[in-house]
C-alpha positions as CSV (number, residue, x, y, z in Angstrom):
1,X,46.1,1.1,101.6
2,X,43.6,-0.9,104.3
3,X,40.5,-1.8,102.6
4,X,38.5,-1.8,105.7
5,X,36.6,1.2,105.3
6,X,35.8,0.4,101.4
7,X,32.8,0.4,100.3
8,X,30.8,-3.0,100.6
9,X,28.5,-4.0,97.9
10,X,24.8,-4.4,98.6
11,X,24.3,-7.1,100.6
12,X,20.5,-9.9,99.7
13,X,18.2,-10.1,97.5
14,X,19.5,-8.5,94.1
15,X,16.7,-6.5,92.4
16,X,14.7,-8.2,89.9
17,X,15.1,-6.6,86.4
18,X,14.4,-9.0,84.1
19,X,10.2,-8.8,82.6
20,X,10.2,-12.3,82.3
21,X,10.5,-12.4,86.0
22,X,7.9,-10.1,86.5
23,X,5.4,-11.0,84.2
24,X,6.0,-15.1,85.8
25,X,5.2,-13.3,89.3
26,X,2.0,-11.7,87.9
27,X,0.8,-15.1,85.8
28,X,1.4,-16.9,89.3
29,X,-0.6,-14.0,91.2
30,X,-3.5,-14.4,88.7
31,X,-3.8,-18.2,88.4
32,X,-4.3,-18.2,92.1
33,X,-5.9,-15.1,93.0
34,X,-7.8,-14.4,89.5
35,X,-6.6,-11.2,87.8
36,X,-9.7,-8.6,89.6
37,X,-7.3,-9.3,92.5
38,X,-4.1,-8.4,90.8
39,X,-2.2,-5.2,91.9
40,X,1.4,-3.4,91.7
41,X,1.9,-3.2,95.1
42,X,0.7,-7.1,95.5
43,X,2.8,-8.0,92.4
44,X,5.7,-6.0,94.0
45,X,5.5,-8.1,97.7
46,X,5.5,-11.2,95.6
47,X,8.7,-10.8,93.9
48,X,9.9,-9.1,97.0
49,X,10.6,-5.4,95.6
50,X,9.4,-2.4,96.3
51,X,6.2,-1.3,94.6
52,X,8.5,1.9,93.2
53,X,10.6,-0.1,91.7
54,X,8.4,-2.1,89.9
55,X,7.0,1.0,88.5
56,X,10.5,1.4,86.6
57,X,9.5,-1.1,84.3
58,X,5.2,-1.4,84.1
59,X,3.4,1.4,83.7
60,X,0.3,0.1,86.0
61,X,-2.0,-2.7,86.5
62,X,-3.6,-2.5,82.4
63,X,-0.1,-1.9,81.3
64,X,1.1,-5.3,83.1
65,X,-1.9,-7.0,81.5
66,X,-1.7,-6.1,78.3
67,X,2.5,-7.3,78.6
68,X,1.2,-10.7,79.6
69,X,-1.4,-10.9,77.0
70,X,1.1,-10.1,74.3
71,X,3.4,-12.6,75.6
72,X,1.0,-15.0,75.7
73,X,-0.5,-14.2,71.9
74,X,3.3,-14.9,70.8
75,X,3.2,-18.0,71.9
76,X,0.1,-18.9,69.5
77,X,0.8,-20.9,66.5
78,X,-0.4,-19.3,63.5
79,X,-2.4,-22.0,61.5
80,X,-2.4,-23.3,58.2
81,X,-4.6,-21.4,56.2
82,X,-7.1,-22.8,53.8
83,X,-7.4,-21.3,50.4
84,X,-11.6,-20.3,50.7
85,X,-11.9,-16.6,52.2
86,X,-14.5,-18.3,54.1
87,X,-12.6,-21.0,56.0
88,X,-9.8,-18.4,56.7
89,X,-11.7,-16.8,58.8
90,X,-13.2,-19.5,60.7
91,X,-9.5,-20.9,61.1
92,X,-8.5,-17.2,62.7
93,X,-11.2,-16.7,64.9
94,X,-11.0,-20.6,65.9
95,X,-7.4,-20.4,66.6
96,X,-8.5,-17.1,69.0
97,X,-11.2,-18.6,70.5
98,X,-9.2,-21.7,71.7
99,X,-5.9,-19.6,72.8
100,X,-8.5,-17.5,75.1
101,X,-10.7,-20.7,76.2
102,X,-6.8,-21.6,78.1
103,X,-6.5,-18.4,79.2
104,X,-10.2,-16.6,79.9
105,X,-9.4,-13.9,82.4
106,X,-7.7,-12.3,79.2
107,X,-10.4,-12.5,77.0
108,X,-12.2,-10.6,80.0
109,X,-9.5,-7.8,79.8
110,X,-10.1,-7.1,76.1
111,X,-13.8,-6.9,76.0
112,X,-13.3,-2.8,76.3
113,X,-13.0,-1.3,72.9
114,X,-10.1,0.0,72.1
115,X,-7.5,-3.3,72.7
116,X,-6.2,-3.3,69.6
117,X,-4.1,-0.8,69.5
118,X,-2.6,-2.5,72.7
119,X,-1.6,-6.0,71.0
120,X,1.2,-7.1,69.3
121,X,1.8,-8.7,65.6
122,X,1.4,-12.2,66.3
123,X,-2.8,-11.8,67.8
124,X,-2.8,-8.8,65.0
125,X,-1.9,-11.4,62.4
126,X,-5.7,-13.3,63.2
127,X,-7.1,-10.5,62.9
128,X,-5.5,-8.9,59.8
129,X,-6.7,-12.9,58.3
130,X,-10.1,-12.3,58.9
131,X,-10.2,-8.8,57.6
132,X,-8.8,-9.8,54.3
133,X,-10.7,-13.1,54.2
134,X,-14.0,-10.3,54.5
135,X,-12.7,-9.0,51.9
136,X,-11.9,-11.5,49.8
137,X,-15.2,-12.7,50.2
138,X,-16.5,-9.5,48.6
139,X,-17.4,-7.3,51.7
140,X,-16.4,-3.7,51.8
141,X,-13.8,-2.9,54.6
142,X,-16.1,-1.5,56.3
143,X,-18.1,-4.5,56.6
144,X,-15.0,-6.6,57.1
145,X,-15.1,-4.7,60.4
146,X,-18.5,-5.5,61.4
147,X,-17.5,-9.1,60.8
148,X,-14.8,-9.4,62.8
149,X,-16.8,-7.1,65.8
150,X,-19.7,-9.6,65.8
151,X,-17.5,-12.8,65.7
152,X,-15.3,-11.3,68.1
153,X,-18.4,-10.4,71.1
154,X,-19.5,-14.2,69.8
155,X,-16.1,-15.8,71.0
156,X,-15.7,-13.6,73.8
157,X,-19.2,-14.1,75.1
158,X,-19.1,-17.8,74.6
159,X,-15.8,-17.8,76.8
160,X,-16.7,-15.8,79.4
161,X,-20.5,-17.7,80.0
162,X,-19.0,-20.7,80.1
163,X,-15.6,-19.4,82.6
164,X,-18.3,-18.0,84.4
165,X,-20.3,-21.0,84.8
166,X,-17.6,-23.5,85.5
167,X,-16.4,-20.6,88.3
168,X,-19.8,-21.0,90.0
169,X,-20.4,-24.7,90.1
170,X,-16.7,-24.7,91.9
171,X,-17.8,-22.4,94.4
172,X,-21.2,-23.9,94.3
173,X,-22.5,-26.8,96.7
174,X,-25.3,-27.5,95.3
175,X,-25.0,-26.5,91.3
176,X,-28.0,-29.2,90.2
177,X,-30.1,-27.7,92.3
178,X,-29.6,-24.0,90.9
179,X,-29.6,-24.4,87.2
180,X,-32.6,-27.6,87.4
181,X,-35.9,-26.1,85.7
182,X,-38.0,-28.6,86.5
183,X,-40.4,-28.4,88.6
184,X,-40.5,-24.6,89.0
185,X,-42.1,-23.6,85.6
186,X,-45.8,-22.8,85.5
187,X,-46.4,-25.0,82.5
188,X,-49.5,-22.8,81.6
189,X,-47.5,-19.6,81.4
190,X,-44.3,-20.9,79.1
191,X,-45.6,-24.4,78.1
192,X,-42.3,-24.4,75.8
193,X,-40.0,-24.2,78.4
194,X,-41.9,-26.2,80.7
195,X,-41.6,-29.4,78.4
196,X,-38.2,-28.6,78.4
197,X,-37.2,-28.4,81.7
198,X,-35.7,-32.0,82.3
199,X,-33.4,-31.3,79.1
200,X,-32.2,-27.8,79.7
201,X,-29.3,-27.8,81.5
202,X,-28.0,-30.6,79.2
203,X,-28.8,-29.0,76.1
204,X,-27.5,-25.4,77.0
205,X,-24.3,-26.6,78.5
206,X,-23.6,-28.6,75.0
207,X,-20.0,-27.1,73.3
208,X,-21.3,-26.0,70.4
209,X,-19.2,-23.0,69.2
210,X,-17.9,-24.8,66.6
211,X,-20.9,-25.5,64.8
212,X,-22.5,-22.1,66.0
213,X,-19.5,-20.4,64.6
214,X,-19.7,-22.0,61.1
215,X,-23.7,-20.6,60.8
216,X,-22.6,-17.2,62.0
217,X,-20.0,-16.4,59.7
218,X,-22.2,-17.9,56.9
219,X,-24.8,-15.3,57.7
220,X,-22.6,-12.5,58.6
221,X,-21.1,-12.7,55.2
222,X,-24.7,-13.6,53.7
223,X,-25.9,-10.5,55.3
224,X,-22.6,-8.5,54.2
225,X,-22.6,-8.9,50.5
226,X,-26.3,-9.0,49.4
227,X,-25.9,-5.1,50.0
228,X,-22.9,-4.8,48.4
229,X,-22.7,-4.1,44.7
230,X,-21.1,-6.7,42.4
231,X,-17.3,-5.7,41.5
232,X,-16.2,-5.0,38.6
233,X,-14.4,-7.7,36.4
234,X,-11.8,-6.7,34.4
């Protein structure tokens, strides 16, 4: 029997299947483009598929994210973890902080309420540790939430002011000029400032989370337990 008239396998590029593939796309897409800029159909042109197709294996644009984000939270090393409630935590939410400071267009993603649910094990584990180190402290659980809430808009907001920043003076030509307060203050309106002006930029631009971070959980559980009743001892 001729085999002329068999039927020919598809002929170029094979079709990506693989999410590591895709997800390496996106990461490239994003740490040129940013992630605002991210879509499907661009994702889909990069890897040189058809947007349907990549539909077969992400859900949409928050779907991919969240896939790269737990990826990425795997990839964390969990930390030694000192035997005070209160260092726990500061170890967790450090670890955090420093794993989004690499990656800060992630910690922009989970600023809406509700990621959670959306994360896998591994960034669960840090927060499970500061829960239980609430706890362990004497808060209720409900006030273990509040403490990882505030310490949580604390990291993210530190990240994102200064990813912002450093985005700006990139793009800027003349950052010195912008964020200089001297010589525009009307000493006799905010004399405190004014005095300050020469300094500002220096001081505010100082890396102090650390050291901010350490007062904040101090007072958080300060705050926490003084209106919580003592436990019981057995």
């Amino acid at each position: 029997m001729s085999r002329t008239n068999a039927p020919h396998g598809r002929v170029g590029r094979p079709p990506v299947t693989s999410r590591t593939q895709i997800l390496a796309a996106a990461r490239r897409l994003i740490d040129r483009d940013g992630w605002e800029k991210l879509t499907i159909r661009r994702l889909a042109a990069e890897i040189g598929i058809g947007a349907t197709t990549l539909y077969h294996h992400v859900q949409n644009k928050e779907d991919l994210l969240f896939l790269l984000i737990q990826e990425y939270a795997e990839q964390i090393p969990h930390p030694g973890l000192p035997s005070e409630p209160r260092d726990r935590i500061i170890t967790a939410i450090t670890a955090i902080h420093d794993a989004l400071a690499d990656w800060p267009w992630a910690a922009d993603v989970l600023t809406a309420h509700g990621f959670l649910v959306r994360l896998g094990d591994s960034a669960l584990w840090l927060v499970e540790t500061i829960v239980a180190g609430a706890i362990d402290y004497g808060c209720t659980p409900e006030q273990a939430v509040y403490v990882v809430r505030n310490l949580w808009y604390y990291t993210v907001g530190e990240i994102l002011a200064r990813a912002h920043s450093a985005r700006r003076r990139a793009d800027d030509e003349q950052p010195a000029d912008r964020d200089a307060l001297s010589g525009i203050l009307d000493a006799s309106q905010v004399p405190r400032l004014a005095s300050l002006s020469d300094q500002w930029s220096a001081l505010a631009s100082r890396d102090d989370y650390h050291r901010g971070l350490q007062a904040f959980v101090d007072g958080l559980l300060a705050q926490a337990t003084a209106a919580t009743p003592p436990r019981d001892k057995a």
